[in-house]
C-alpha positions as CSV (number, residue, x, y, z in Angstrom):
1,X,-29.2,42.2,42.3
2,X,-28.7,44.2,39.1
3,X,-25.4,44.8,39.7
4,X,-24.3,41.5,40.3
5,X,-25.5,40.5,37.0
6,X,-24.1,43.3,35.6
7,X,-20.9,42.0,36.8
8,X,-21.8,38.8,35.5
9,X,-22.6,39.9,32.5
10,X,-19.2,41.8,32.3
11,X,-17.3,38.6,32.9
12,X,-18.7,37.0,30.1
13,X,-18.0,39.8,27.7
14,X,-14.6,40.4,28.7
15,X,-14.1,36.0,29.0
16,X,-16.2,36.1,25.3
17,X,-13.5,39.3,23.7
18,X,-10.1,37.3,25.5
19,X,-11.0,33.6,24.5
20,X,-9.6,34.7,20.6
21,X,-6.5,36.1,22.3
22,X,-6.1,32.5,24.5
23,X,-6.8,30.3,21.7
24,X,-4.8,32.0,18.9
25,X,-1.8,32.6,21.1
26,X,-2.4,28.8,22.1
27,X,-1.7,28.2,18.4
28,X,1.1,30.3,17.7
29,X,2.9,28.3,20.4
30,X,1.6,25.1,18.9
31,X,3.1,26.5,15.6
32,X,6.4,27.4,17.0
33,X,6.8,24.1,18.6
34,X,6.2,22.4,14.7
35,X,8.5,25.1,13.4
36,X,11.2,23.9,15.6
37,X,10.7,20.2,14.6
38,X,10.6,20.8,10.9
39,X,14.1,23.3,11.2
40,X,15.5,20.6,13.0
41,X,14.5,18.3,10.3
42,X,15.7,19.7,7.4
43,X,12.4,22.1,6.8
44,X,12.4,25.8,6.8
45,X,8.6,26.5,8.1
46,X,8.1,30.6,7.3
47,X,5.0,32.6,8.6
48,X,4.5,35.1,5.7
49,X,1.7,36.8,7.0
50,X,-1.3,37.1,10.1
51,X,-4.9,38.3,10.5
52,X,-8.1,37.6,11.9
53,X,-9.0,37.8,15.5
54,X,-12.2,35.8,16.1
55,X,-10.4,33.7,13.3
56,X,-7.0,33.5,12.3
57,X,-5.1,33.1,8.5
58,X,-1.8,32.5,8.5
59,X,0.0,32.3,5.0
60,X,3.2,29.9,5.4
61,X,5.7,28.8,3.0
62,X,7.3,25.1,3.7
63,X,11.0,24.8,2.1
64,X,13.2,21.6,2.4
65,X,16.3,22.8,3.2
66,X,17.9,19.2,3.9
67,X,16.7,16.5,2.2
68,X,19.3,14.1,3.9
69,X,17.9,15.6,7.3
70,X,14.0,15.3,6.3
71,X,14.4,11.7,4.4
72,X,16.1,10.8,7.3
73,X,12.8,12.2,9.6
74,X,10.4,10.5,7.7
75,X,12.0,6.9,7.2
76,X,13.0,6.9,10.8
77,X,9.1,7.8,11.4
78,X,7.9,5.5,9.4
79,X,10.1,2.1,10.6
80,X,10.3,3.2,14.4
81,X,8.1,0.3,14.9
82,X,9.9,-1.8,12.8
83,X,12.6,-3.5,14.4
84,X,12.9,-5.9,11.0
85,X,13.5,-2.6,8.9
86,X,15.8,-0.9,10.3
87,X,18.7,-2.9,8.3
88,X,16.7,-1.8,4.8
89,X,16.5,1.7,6.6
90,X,20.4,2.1,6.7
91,X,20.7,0.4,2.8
92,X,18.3,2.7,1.6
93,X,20.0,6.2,3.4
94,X,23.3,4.5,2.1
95,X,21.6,4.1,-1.5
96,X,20.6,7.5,-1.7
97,X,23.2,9.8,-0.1
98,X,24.4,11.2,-3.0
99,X,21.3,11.9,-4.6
100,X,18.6,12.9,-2.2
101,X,19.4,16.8,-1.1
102,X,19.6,17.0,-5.5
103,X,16.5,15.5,-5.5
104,X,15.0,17.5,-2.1
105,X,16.9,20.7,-1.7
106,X,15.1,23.9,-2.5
107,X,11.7,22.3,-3.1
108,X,8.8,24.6,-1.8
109,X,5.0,24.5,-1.0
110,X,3.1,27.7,0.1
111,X,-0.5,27.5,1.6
112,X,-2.5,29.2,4.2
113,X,-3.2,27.8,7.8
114,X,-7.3,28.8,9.4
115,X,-8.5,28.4,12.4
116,X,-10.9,29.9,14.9
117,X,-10.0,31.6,17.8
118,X,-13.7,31.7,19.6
119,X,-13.0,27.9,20.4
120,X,-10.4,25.1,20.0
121,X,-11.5,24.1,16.6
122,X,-9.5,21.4,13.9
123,X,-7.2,23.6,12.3
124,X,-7.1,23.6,8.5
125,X,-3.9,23.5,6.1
126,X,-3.7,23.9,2.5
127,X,-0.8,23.8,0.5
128,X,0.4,23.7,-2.6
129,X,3.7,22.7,-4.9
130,X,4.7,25.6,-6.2
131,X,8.6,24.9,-7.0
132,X,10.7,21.6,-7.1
133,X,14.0,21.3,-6.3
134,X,16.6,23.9,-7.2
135,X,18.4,21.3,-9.0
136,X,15.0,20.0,-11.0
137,X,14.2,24.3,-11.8
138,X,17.6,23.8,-13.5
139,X,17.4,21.2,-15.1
140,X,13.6,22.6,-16.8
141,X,15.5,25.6,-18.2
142,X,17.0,23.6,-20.3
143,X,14.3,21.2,-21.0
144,X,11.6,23.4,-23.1
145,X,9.5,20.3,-24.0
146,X,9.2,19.4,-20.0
147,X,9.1,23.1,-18.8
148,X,6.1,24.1,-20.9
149,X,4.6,21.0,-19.2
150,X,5.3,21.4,-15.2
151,X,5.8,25.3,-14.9
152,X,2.4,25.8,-15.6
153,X,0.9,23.1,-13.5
154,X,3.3,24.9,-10.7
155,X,2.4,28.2,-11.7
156,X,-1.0,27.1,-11.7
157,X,-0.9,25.1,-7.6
158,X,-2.4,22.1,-10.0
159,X,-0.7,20.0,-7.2
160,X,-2.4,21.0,-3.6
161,X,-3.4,19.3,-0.6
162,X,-5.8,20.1,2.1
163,X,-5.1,18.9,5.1
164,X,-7.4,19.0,8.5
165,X,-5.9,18.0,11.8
166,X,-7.8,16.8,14.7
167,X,-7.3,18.6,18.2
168,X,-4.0,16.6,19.3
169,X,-2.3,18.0,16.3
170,X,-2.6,14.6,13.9
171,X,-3.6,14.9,10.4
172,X,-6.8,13.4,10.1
173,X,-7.6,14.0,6.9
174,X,-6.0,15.3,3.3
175,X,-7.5,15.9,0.5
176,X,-5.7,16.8,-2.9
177,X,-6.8,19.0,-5.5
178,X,-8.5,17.7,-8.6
179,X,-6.5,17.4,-11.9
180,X,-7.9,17.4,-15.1
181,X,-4.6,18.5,-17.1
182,X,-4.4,18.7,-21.0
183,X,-1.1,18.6,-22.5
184,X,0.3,19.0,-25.5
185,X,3.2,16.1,-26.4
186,X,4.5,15.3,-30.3
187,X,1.4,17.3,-31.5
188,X,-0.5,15.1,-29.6
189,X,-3.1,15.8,-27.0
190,X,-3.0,14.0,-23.6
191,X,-5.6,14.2,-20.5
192,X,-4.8,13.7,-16.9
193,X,-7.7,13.4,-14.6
194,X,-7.1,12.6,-10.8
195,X,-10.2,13.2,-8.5
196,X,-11.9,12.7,-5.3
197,X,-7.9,11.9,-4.1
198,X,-8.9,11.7,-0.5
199,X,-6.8,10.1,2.7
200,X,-8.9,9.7,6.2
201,X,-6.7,8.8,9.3
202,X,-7.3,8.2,13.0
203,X,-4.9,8.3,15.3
204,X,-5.1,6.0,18.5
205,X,-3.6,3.0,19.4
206,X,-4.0,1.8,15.9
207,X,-3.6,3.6,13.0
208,X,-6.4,3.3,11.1
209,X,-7.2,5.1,7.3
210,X,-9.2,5.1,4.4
211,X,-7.9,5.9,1.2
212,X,-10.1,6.7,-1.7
213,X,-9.5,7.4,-5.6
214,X,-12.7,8.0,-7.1
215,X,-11.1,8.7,-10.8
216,X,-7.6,7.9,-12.2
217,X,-7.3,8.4,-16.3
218,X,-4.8,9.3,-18.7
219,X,-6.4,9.6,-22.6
220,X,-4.3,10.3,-25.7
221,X,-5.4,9.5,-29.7
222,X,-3.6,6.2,-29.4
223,X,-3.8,5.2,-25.5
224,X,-5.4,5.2,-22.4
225,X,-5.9,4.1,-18.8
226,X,-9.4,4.2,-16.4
227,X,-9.0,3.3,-12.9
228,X,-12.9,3.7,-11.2
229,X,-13.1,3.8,-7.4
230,X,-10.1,2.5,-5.9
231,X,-10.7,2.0,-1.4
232,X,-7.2,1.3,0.4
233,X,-8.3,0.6,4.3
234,X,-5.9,-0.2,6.7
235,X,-6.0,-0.7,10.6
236,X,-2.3,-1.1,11.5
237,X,-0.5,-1.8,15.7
238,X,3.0,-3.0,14.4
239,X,4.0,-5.0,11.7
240,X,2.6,-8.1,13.6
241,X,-0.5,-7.1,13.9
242,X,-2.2,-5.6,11.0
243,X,-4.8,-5.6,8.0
244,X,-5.5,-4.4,5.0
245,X,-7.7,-4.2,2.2
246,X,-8.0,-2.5,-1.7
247,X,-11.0,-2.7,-3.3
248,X,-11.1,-1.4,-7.1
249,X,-14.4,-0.9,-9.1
250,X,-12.8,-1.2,-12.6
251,X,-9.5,-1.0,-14.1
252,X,-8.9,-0.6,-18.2
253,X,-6.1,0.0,-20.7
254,X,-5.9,0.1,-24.3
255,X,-4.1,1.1,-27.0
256,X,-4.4,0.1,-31.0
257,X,-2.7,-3.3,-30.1
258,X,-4.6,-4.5,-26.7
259,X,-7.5,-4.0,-24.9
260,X,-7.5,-5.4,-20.8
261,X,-10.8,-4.6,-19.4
262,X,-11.1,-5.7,-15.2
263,X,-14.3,-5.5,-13.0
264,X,-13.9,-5.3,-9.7
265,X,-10.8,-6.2,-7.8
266,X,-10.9,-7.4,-4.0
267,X,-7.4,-7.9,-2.1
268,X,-7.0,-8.3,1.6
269,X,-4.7,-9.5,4.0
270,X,-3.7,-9.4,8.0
271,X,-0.9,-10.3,10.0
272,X,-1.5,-11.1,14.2
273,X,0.9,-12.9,16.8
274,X,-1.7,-13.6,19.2
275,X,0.7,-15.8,21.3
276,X,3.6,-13.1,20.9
277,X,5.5,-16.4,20.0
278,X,4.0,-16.8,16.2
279,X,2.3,-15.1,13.4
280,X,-0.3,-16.4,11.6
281,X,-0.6,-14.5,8.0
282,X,-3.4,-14.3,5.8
283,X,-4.4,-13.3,2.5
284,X,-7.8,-12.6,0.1
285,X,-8.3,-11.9,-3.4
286,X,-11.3,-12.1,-5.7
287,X,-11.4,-10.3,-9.3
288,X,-14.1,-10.5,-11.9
289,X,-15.0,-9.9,-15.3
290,X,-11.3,-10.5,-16.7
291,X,-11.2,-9.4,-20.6
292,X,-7.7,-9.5,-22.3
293,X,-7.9,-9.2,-26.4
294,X,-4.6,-8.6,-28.1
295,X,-2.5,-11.3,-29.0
296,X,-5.0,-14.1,-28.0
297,X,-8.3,-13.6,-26.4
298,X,-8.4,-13.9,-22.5
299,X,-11.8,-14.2,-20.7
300,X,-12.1,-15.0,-17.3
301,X,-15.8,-14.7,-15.1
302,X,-13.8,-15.2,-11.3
303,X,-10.5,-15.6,-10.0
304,X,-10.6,-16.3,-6.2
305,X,-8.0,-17.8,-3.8
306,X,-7.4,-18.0,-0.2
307,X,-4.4,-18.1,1.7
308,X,-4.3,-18.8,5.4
309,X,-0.8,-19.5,7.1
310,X,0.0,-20.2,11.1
311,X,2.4,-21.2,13.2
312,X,5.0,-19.3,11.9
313,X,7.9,-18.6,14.6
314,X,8.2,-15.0,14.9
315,X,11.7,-14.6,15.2
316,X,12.6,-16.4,12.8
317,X,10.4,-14.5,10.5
318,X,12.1,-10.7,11.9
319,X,15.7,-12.4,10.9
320,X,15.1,-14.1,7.7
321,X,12.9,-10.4,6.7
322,X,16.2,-8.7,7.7
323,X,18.6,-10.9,5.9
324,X,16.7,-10.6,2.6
325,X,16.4,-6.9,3.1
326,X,20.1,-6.5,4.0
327,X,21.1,-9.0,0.7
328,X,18.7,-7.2,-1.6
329,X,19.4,-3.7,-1.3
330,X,23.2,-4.4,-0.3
331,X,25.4,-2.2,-2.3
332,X,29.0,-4.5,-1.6
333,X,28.8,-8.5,-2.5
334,X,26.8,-10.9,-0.3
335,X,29.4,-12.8,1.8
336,X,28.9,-16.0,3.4
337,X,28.2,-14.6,6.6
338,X,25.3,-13.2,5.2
339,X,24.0,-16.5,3.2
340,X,24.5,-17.7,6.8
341,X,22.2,-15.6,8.7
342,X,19.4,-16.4,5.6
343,X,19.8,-20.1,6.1
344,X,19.6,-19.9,10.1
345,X,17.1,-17.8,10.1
346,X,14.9,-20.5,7.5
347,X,16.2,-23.5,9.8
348,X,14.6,-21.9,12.6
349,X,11.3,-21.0,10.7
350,X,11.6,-24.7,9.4
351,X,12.0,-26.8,12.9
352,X,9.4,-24.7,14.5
353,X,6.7,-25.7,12.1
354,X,3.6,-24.1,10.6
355,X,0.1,-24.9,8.8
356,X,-1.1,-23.9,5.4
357,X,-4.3,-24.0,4.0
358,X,-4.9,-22.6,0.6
359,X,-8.2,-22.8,-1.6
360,X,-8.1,-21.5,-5.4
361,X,-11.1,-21.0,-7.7
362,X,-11.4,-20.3,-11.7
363,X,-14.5,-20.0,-12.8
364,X,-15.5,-19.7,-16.5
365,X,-11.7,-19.1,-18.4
366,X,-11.5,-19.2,-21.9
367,X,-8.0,-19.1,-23.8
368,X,-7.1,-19.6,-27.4
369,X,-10.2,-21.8,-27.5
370,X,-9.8,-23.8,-24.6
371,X,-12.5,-23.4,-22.3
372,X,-12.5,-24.7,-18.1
373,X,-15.6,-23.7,-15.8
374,X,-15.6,-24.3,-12.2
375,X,-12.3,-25.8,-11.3
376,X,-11.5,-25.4,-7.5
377,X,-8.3,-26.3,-6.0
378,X,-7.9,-27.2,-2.2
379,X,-4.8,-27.2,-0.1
380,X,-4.0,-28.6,3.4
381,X,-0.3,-28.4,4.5
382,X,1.2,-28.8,7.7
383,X,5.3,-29.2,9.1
384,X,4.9,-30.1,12.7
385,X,8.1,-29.5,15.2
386,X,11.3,-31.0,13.9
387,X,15.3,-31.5,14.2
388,X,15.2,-31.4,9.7
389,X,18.0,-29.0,8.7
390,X,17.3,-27.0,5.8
391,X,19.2,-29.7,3.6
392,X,18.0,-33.1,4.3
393,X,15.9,-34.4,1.9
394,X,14.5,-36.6,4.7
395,X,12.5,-33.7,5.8
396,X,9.7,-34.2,3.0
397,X,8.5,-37.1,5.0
398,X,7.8,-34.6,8.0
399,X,5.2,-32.9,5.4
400,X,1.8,-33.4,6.1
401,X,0.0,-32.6,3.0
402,X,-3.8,-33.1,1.5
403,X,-6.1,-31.7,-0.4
404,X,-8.4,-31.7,-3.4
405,X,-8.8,-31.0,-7.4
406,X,-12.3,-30.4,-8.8
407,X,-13.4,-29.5,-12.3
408,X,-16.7,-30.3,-14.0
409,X,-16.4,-33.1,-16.6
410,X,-16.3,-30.7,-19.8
411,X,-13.1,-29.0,-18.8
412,X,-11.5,-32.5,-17.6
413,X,-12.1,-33.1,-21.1
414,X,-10.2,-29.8,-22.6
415,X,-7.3,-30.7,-21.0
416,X,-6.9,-33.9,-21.8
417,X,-7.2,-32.7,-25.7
418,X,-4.6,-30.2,-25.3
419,X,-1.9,-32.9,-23.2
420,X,-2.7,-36.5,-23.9
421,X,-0.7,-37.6,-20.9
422,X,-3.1,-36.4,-19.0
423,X,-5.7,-39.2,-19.9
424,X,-3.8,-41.5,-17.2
425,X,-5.3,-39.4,-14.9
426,X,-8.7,-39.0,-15.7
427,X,-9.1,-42.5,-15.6
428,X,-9.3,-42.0,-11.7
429,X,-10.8,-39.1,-10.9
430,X,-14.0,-39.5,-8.9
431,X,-16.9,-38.9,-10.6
432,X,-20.2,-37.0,-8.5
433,X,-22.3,-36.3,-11.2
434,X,-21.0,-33.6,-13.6
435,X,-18.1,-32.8,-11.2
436,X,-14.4,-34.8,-11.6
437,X,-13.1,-35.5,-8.6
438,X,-9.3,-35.8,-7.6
439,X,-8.2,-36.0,-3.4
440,X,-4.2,-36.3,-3.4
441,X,-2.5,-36.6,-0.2
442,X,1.0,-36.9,0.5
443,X,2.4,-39.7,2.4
444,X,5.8,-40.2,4.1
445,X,7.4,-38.5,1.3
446,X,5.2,-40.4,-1.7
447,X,2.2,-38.8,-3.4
448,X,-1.1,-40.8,-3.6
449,X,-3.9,-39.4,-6.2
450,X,-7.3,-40.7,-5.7
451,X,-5.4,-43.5,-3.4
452,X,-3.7,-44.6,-6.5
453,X,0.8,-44.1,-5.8
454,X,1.9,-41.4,-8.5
């Protein structure tokens, strides 16, 4: 009986001393495998140097040796999902040919890869800037006044990232280094400070991330800029079906002619085509506590609005997004063949129809001594299924549209001091007790305010 486990014993100890062997060989293949992705993408991935058993360090070196190649790689990446991009893909490689292995070529990060070779553990990356481009080095030698500022924070791997990937190879998290940089410009000292930079991913069907700023400043004698706790989530399928939201806990700037102080800053939005057929589009924002003192004082307590689209034909929305994309960034004059594919794509948006309802809200705004509290602003809008084309005026009577104005009495009262032809209309708002009332619809192509024909 002691024998067998002795025996069992053995296998352990000999399964125990070859697991590091498995696993880190299991890596290097792994690494391999990315080093023949990268070299095929215009990056040169280098294994400088190896040790560890039970747990392995690799120093690396990343070079871009193609920046045409790698751009290429990471735009293709990013749109492959994208059917609606892939005309802004081509404008922008065109756009940038000449200038991109310039900008690219030569630029180099160096870091160190961990990870343990007892089990399959979330290997660990860090890396850091530590040259630009071979044109950029050339250009600093004959820049003294930007050398002295970016050699150092080279020399110095001011600019690293820590990146963690989860166990089917997918970064699932990067942190960068924290900056807090003095320089030196005109006699004049400036402060950078960029911290708790952090990026969280999770790769499944969706993509879904978090990414955080906790502190964002640059400070001189006669400037500066704050941003506080900036959260970027997003929870994107394809670009008909996403969402996203940044929230910001304050935002200010000043220099010796303006202050703009902002509280906190809520902006959201989604996209779905839950029929496959149509979108339906929304979007959030809410921002507080707006201060603006420079030429005029600005106060504003809350600035909310609401916008909430559907219906929208989804082809029509890919072609008209592709037309504008293709006008836009077109190097070579528009031609009428492409102000046609705008138009048609419109037309089609137009005859399928959609709903829009939009609310608005400013509360407590004061400008150059005019003062309006609590004045909401409600939207209904809707373009049922129609033959209109894009130029008959006729199609304003397919418009259904409603909705309402409210403001307490005080403000109705500012603005009729600063435009007298505004005390027409005052004279029908709907009163319900301090609040002023005004319901406008629009009928058959004529607006009606309060029921009264405008």
């Amino acid at each position: 009986m002691k024998s067998i486990y002795k025996y069992i014993l053995g296998l352990l100890v000999v399964g125990v001393l070859a697991m590091p062997f498995v696993i880190k060989n299991q890596v290097n293949k792994q690494i391999d495998s990315a080093k023949q992705n990268l070299n095929a993408n215009g990056v040169e991935l280098t294994i400088m140097s190896e040790k560890g058993y039970i747990s392995s360090l690799r120093e690396i070196e990343l070079k871009v040796t193609n920046g045409k190649l790698f751009r290429d790689y990471i735009l293709t990446t990013l749109t492959q999902d994208n059917p609606s991009y892939k005309a802004l893909l081509r404008l922008i490689q065109e756009g940038t040919n000449d200038e991109i292995r310039p900008a690219l070529d030569g630029m180099t990060y160096k870091g160190i890869i961990k990870n343990s070779n007892l089990f399959l553990s979330k290997p660990e990356i860090e890396l850091s800037l530590v040259k630009l481009s071979n044109k950029s080095m050339s250009l600093l030698k004959k820049n003294k006044k930007a050398s002295d500022i970016v050699l150092p924070m080279l020399s110095e791997k001011m600019i690293t990232f820590y990146v963690t990937l989860d166990s089917n190879q997918n970064i699932s998290q990067i942190i960068m280094k924290d900056i807090d940089k003095n320089i030196k410009e005109d006699g004049k000292n400036i402060n950078f400070q960029l911290v708790n930079n952090k990026l969280k991913l999770d790769v499944a069907e969706n993509l879904v991330g978090n990414y955080t700023i906790g502190k964002q400043s640059i400070k001189s004698e006669d400037f500066s800029i704050l941003t506080s706790g900036l959260t970027y989530k997003f929870d994107y399928l394809n670009q008909f079906n996403s969402s996203d939201t940044l929230h910001i806990d304050s935002f200010e700037a000043k220099d010796d002619k303006f202050t703009l102080k902002i509280g906190t800053v809520d902006l959201g939005s989604s996209i779905a085509d839950a029929d496959k057929k149509t979108l339906n589009i929304d979007t959030t924002c809410d921002i507080k506590d707006i201060y603006f003192n420079g030429n005029g004082q600005l106060k504003l307590k809350n600035f909310t609005y609401s916008v909430d689209l559907s219906g929208l034909d989804k082809d029509g929305v890919v072609k008209a997004s592709s037309a504008y994309n293709k006008q836009t960034f077109k190097s070579t004059r528009v031609t009428q063949a492409d102000t046609k594919e705008t138009v048609d794509a419109v037309q089609k948006i137009l005859n399928t129809g959609f709903k829009l309802n939009a609310k608005t809200l400013l509360n407590s705004f004061t400008f150059m001594g005019v003062h309006l509290d609590n004045v909401d602003f409600l939207l209904n809008a809707e373009l049922k299924e129609n033959k209109y084309t894009i130029n008959d005026s006729e199609i304003i009577k397919g418009l259904l549209l409603n909705g309402s104005i409210t403001m307490n009495k005080e403000s109705l009262k500012e603005l009729v001091s600063i435009n007298r032809s505004l005390e027409k209309f005052s004279k029908i708002a709907k009163e319900d007790g301090d609040k002023r009332i005004f319901n406008y619809d629009l009928r058959n192509g004529d607006l009606f305010l309060n029921g009264t024909k405008l």
